[in-house]
Backbone as CSV, one residue per row, in Angstrom:
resi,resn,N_x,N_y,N_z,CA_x,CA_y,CA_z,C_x,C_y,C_z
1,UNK,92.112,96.057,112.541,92.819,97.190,112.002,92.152,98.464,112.511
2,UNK,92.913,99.399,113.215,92.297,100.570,113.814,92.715,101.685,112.935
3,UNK,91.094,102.423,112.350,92.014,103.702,111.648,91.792,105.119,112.209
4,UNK,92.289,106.023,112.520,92.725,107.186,112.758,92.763,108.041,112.221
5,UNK,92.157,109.326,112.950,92.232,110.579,111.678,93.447,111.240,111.688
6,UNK,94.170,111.615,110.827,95.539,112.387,110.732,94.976,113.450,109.535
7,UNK,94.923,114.921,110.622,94.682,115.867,109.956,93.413,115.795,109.034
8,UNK,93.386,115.614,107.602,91.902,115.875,107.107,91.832,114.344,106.211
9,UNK,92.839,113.876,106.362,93.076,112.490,106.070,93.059,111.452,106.437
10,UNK,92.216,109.916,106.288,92.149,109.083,107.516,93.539,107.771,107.096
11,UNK,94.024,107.092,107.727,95.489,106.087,107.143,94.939,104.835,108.457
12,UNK,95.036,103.637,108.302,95.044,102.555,108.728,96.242,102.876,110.030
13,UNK,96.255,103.100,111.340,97.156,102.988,112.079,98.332,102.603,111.578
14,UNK,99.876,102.854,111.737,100.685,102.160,111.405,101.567,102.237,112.419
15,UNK,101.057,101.948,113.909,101.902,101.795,115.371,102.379,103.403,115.228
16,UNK,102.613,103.774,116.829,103.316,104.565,116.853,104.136,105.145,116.060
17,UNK,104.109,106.824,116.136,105.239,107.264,115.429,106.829,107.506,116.327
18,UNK,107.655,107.015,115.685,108.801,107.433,116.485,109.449,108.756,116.167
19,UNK,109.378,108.861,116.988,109.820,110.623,117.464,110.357,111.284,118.873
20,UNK,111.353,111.835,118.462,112.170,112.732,119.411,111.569,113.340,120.116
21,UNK,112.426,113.836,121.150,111.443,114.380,122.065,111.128,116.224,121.947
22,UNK,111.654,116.575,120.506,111.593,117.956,119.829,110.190,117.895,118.905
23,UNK,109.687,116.624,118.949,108.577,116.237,117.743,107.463,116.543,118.688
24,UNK,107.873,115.984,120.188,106.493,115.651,120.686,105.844,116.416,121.216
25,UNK,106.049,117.981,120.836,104.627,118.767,121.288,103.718,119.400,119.529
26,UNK,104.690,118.969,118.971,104.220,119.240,117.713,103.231,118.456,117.182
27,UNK,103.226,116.879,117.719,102.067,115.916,117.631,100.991,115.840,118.571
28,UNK,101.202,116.589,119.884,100.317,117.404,120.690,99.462,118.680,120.090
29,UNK,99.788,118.887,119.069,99.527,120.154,118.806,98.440,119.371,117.375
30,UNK,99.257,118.501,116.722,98.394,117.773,115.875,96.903,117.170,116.323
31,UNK,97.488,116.468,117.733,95.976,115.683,117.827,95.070,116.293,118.508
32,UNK,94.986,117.748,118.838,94.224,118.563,119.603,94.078,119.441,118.300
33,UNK,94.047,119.225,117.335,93.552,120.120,116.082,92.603,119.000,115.475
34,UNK,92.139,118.073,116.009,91.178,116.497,115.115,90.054,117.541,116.025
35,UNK,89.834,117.920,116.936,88.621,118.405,118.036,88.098,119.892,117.345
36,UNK,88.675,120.383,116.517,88.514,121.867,115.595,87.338,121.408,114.777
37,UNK,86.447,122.515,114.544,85.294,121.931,113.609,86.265,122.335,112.590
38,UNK,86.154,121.420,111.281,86.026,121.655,109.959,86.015,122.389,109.056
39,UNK,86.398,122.914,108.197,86.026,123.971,107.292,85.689,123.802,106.338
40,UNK,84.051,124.325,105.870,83.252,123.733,104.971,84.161,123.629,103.707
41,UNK,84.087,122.716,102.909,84.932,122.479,101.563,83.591,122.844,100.364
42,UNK,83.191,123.519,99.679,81.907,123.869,98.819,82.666,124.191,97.671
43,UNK,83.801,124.232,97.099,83.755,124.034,95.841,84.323,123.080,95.290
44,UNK,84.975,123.029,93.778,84.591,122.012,93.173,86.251,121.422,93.457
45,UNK,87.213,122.487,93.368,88.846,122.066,93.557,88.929,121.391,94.524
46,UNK,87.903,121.633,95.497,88.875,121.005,97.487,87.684,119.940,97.587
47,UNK,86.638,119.843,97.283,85.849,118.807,97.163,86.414,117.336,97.282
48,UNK,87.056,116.927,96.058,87.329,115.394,95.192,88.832,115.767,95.185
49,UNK,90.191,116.017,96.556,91.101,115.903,96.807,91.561,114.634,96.974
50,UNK,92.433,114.165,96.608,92.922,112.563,97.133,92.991,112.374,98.736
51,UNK,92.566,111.403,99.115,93.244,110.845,100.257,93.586,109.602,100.463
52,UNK,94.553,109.311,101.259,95.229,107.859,101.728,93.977,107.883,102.507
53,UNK,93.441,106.684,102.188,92.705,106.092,103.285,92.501,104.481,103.527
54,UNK,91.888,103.692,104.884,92.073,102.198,105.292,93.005,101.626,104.221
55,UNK,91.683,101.548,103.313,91.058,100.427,102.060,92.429,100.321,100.770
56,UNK,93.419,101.507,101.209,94.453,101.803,100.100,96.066,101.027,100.652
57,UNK,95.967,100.178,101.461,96.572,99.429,101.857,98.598,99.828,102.179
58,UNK,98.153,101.088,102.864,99.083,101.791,102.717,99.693,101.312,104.836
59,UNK,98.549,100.525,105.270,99.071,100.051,106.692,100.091,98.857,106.514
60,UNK,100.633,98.542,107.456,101.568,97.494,108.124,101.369,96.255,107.308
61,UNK,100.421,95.788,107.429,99.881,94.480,106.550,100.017,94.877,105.194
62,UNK,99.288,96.140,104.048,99.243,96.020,102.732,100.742,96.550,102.565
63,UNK,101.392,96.974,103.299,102.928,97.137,102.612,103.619,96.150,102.808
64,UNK,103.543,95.248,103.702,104.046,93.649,103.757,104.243,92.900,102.259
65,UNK,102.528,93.187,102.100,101.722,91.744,101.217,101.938,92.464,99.772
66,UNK,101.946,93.706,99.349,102.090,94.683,98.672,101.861,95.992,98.170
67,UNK,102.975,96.436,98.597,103.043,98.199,98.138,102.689,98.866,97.155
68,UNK,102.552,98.293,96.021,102.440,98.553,94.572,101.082,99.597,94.870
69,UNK,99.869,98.859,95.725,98.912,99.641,95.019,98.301,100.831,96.339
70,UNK,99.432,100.792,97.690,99.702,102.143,97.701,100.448,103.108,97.174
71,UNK,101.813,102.975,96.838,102.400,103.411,95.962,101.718,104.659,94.695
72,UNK,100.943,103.324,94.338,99.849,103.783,93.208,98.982,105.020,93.853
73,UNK,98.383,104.463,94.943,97.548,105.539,95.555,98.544,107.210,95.852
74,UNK,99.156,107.080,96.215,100.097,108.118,96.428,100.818,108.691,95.273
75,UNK,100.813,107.953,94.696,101.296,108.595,92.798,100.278,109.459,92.170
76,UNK,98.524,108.657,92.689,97.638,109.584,92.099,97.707,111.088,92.838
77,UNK,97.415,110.941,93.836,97.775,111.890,94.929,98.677,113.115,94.402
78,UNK,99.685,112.873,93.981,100.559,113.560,93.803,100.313,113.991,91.709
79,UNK,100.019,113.500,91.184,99.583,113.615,89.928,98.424,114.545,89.994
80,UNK,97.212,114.559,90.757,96.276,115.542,91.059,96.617,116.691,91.581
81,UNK,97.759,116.863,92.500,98.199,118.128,93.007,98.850,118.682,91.771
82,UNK,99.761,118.245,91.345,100.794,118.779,89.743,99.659,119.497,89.118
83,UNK,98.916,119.173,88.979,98.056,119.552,87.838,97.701,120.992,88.306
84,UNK,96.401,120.557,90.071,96.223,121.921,90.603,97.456,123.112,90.337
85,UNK,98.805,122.408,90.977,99.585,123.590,91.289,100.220,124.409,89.530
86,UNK,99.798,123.621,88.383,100.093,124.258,87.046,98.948,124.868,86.545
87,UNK,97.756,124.960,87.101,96.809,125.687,87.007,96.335,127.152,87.141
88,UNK,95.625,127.643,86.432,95.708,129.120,86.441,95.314,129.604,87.958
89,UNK,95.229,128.929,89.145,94.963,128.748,90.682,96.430,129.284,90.590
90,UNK,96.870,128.965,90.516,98.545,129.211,90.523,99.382,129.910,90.197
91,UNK,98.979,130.298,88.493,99.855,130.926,87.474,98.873,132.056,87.359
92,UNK,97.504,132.556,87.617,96.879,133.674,87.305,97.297,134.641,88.382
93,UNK,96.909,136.055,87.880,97.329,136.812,88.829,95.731,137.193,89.704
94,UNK,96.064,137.304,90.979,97.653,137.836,91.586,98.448,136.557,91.615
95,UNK,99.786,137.108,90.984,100.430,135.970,90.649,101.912,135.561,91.660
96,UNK,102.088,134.882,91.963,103.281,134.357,93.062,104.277,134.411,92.643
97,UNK,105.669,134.536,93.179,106.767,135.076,93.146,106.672,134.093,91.803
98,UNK,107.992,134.894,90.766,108.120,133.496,90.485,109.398,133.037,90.470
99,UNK,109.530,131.720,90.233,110.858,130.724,90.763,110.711,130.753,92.259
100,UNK,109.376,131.268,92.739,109.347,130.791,94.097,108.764,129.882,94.776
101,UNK,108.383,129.492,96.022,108.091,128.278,96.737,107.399,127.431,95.734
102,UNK,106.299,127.917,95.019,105.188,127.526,94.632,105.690,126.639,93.001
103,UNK,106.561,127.413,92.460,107.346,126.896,91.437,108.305,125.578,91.450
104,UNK,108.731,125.688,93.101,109.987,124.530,93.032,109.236,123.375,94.104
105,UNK,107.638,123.190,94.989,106.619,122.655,94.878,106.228,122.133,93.966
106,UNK,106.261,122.666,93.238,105.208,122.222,91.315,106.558,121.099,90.765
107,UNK,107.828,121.559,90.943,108.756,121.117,90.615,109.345,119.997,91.594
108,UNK,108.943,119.656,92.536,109.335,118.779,93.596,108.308,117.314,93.472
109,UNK,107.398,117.652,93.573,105.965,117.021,93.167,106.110,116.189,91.391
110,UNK,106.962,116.628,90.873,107.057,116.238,89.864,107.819,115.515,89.736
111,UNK,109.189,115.370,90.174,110.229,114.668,90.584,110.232,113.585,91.301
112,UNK,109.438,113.836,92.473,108.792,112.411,93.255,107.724,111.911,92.497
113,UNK,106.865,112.056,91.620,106.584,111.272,90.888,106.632,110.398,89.872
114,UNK,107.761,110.866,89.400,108.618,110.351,88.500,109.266,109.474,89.644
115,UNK,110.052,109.157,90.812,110.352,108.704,91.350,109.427,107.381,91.850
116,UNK,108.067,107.514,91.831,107.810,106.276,92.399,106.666,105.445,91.416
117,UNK,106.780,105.935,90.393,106.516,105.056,89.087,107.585,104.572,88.782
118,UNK,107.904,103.149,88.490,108.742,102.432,87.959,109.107,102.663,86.319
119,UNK,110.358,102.464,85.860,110.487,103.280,84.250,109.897,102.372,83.537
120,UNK,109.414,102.885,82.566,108.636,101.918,81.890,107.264,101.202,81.839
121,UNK,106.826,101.508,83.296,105.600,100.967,83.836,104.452,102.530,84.552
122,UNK,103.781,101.978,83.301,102.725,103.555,83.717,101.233,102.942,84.406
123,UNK,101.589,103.570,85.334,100.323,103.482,86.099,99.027,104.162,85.364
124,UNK,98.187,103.594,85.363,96.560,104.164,85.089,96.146,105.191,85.844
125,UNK,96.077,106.491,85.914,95.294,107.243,87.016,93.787,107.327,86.430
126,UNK,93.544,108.072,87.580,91.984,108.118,87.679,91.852,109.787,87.077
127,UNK,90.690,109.695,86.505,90.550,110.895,85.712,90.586,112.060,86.320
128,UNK,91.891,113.005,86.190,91.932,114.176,87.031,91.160,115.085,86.822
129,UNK,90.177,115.597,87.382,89.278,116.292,86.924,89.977,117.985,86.865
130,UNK,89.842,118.771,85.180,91.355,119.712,85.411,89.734,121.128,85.697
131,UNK,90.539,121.921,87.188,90.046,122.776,87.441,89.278,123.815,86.195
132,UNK,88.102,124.533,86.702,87.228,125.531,85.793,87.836,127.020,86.417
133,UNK,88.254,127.703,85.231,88.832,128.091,85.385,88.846,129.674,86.239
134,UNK,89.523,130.022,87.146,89.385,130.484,88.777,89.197,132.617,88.221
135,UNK,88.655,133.000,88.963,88.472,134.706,89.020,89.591,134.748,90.024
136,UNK,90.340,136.063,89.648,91.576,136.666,90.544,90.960,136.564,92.008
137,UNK,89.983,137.161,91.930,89.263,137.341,93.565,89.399,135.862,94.157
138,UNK,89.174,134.413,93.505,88.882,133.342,94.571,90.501,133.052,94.481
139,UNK,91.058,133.458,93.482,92.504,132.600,93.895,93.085,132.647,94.815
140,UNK,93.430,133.333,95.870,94.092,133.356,96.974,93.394,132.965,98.019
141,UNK,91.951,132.484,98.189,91.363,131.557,98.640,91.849,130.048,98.312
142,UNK,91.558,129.891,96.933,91.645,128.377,96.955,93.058,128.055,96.545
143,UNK,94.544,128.945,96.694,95.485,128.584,96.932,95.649,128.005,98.338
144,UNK,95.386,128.606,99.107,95.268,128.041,100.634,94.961,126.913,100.770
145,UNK,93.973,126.801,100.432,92.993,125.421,100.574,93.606,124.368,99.752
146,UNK,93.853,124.459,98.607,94.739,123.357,98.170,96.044,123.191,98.825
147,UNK,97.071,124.220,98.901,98.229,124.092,99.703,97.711,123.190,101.152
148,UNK,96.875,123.396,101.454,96.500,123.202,103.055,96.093,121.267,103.488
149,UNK,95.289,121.531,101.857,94.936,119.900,101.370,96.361,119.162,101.199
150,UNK,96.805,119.478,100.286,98.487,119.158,99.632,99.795,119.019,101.227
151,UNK,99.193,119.852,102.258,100.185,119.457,103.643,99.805,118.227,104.468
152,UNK,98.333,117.899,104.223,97.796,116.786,104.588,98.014,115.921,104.144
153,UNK,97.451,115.667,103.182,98.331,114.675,102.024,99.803,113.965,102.704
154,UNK,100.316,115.200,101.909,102.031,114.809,102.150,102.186,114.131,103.339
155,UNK,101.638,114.762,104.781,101.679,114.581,105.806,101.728,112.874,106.096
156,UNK,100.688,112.256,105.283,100.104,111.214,105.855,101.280,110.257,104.710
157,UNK,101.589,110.665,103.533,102.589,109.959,102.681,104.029,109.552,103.479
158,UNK,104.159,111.129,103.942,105.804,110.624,104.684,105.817,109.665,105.717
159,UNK,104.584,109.622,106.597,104.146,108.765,107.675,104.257,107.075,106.938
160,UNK,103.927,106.912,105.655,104.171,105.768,105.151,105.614,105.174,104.984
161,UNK,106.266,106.362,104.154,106.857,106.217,103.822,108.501,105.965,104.966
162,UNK,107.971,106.919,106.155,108.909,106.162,107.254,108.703,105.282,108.070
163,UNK,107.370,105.085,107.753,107.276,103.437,108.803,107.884,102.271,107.608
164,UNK,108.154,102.404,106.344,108.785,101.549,105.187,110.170,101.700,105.388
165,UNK,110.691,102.583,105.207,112.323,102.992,105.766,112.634,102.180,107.057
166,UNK,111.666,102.166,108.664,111.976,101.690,109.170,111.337,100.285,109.384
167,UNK,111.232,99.500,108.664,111.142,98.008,108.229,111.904,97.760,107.631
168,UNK,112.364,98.202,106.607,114.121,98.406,106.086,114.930,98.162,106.742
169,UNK,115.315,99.013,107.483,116.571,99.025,108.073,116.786,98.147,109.124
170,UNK,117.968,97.343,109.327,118.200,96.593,110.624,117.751,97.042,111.762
């Protein structure tokens, strides 16, 4: 099993991505951003971010044998962001439009999670640790940084989630 860094997130290979030929300087553009140093993460919000990684069986083989406990992994994922994005990171001022991006994000995130918990069946998360609470001055810092975390994330979810679609389909 070969794993790969995608963005700030590492995922078990899952073969090639298929993509148009409108995608493919945009994934040029992806894998010549793995060679960028880093940007130190020192506090406590961007620290202990979720990631898909090997061991979460979110490759070719654990979605075969079973999905459930990536699924799971990606539910937490998305349960830890909800929280960030209802946080005074969010809602303190300086404060963001509101009913804007950041609102129907908070609101999207919520919806797909509800979506991939089964009704009736509650998953256990892992203890979200709920942010201390932020000075006006760092918030528009560590909005970034979570948004930035939260594109990675996603990034590496949809990548699952269409190599599953296309095992699906004829």
């Amino acid at each position: 099993m070969v794993c790969t860094g995608i963005l700030d997130t590492q995922l078990c290979d899952l073969g090639p991505p298929r993509m148009g030929p409108h995608l493919g300087r945009r994934q040029e553009i992806l894998n010549t951003s793995e060679d960028l140093p880093r940007e130190e993460e020192d506090d406590e919000t961007t620290q202990e971010v979720p990631r898909i990684q090997c061991g979460d069986g979110c490759d070719p083989q654990g979605l075969e044998d079973n999905s459930q406990f990536c699924l799971q992994r990606i539910h937490q994922g998305l349960v830890f962001y909800e929280k960030l994005l209802g946080s005074d990171i969010f809602t303190g001022e300086p404060s963001p439009l509101p009913d804007g991006p950041v609102g129907q994000l908070h609101a999207s995130l919520l919806g797909l999670r509800q979506l991939l918990q089964p009704e009736g069946h509650h998953w256990e998360t892992e203890q979200t640790p709920s942010p201390s609470p932020s000075q006006p001055w760092q918030r528009l810092l560590l909005r970034f940084k979570i948004l930035r975390s939260l594109q990675a994330f996603v990034a590496v979810a949809a990548r699952v989630f269409a190599h599953g679609a296309a095992t699906l389909s004829p």
